[in-house]
C-alpha positions in Angstrom: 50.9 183.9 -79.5 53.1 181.5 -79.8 54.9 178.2 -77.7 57.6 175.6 -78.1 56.6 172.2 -76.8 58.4 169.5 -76.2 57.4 165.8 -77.6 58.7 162.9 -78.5 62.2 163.9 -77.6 61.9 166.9 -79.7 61.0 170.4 -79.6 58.2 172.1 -81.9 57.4 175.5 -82.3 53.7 175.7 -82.5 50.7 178.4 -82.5 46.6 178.2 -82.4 45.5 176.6 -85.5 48.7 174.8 -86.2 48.7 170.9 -87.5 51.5 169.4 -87.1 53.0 165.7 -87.2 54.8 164.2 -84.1 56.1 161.3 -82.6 53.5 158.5 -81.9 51.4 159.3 -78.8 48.5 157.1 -77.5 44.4 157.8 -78.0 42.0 157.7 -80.8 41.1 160.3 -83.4 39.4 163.1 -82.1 40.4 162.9 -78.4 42.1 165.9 -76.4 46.0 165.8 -75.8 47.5 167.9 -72.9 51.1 169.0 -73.4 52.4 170.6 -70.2 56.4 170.3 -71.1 56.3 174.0 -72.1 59.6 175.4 -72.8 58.6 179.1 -73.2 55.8 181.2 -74.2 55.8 184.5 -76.5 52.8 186.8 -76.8 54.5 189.2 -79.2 55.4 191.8 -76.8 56.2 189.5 -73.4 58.2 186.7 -73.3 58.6 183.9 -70.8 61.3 181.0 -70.7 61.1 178.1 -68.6 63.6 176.7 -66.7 63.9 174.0 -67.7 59.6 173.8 -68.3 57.1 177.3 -67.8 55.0 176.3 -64.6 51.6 176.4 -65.2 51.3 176.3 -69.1 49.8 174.2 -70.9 48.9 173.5 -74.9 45.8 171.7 -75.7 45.6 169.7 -78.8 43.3 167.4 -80.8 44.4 163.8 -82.0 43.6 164.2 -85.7 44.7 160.4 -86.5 47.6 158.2 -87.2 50.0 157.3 -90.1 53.3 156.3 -91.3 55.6 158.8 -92.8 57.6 158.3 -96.1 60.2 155.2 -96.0 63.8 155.6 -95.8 66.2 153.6 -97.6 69.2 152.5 -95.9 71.7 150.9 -97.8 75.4 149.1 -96.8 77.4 147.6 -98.9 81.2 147.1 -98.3 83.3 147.3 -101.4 84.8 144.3 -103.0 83.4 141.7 -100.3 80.1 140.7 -102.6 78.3 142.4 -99.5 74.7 144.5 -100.0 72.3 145.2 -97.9 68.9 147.4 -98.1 66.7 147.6 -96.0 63.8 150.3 -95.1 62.1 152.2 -92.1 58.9 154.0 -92.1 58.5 156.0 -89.1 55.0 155.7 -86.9 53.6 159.2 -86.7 50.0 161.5 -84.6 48.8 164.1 -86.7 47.4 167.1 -84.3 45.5 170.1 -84.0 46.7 172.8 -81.9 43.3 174.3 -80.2 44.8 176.7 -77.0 47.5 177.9 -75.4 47.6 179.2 -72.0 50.0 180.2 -69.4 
């Protein structure tokens, strides 16, 4: 069984046991996280879509903990002008544990 949630602005395909990072989302390590924007549900055999979210589904996850991901370098420079610039980003990120999925 599998779903695809939505979070952060993004969608993730996701099944029991999966960890997976997403965008930052409030609590502490080890609390339980709700996600009830369900786009659609697939046992194997039965399928169903939302439209736009599946009503009454929900995936529960655990907060594993917190981080910062990799930084990216983002560099400008405009050619003959003596003009550089670098700067970086490292993106805030919640490390969870998919535990259920029901519909």
């Amino acid at each position: 069984m599998f779903a695809v949630i939505e979070s952060g602005g993004k969608q993730h395909t996701v099944s029991e046991g999966d960890q997976l990072k997403v965008e930052l989302l409030p609590g502490e390590e080890g609390a339980a996280i709700e996600f009830d924007k369900v786009l659609m549900i697939s046992d194997g055999s039965a399928s169903k879509l939302g439209n736009p979210f599946v009503e009454n589904a929900k995936v529960t996850a655990k907060l594993i903990g917190h981080g910062k991901s990799k930084k990216v370098k983002i560099f400008k420079m405009k050619r003959r002008k003596d003009y550089r610039r670098t700067y970086g980003h490292r993106q805030n990120f919640t490390e969870i544990l998919i535990e259920s999925i029901s519909s």
